[in-house]
C-alpha positions as CSV (number, residue, x, y, z in Angstrom):
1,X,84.8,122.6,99.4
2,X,87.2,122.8,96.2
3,X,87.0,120.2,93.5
4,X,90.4,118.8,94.6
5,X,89.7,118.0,98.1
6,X,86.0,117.2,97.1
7,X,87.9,113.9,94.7
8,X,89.9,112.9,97.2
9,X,87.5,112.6,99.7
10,X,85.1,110.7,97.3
11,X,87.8,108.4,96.5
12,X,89.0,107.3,100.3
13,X,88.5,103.5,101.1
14,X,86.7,104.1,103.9
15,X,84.4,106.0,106.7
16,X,87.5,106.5,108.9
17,X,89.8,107.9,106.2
18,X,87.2,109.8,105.0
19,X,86.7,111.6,108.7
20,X,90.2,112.1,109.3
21,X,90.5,114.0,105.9
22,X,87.5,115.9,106.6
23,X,88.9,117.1,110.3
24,X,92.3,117.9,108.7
25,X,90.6,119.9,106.0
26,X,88.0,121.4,108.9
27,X,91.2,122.0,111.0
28,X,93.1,124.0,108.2
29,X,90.1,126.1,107.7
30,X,89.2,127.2,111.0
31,X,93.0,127.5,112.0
32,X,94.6,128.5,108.5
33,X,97.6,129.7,109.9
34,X,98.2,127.3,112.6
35,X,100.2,124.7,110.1
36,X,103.7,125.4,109.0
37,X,104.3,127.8,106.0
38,X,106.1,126.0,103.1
39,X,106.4,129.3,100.9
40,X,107.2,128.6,97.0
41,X,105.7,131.3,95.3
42,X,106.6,134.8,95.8
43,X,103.4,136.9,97.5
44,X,101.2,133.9,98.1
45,X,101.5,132.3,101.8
46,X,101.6,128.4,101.4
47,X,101.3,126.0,104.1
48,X,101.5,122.5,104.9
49,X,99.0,120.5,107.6
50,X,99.3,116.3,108.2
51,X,97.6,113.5,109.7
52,X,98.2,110.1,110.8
53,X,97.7,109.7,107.0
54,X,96.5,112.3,105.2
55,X,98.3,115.6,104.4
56,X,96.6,119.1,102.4
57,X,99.3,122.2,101.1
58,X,97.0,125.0,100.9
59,X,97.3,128.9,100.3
60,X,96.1,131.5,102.2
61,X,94.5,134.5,100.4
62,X,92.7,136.9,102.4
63,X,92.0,134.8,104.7
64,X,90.6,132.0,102.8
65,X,91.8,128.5,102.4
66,X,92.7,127.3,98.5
67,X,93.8,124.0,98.7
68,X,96.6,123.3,96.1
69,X,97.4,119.7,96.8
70,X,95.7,116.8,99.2
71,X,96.2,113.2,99.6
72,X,95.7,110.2,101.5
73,X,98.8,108.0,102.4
74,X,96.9,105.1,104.2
């Protein structure tokens, strides 16, 4: 796991936030393409994937997942 999504998760005021991150993060990796693309930069694939209340943007670079941004809204 990256550093971002590692602090987020340590930071979550709770068990059930913290599983819901952790199935949206499990979700983006085994599926990486599954979630829509949100493309900003030219030649890297960026996507998007949300929760009830948690949300990641990622980027997809030979197959591996880079997360860019994550949060928790709840």
């Amino acid at each position: 796991m990256d550093d971002k999504a590692a602090q987020v998760l340590a930071g979550l005021p709770d068990d059930a936030a913290w599983h819901e991150v952790a199935e949206l993060l499990a979700d983006v990796r085994a599926r990486p393409r599954a979630h829509p693309d949100v493309r900003e930069i030219v030649g890297a694939e960026v996507r998007e994937a949300f929760s009830a209340f948690g949300w990641v943007q990622y980027a997809v670079r030979d197959g591996a997942v880079a997360v860019r941004d994550i949060g928790w809204t709840g």
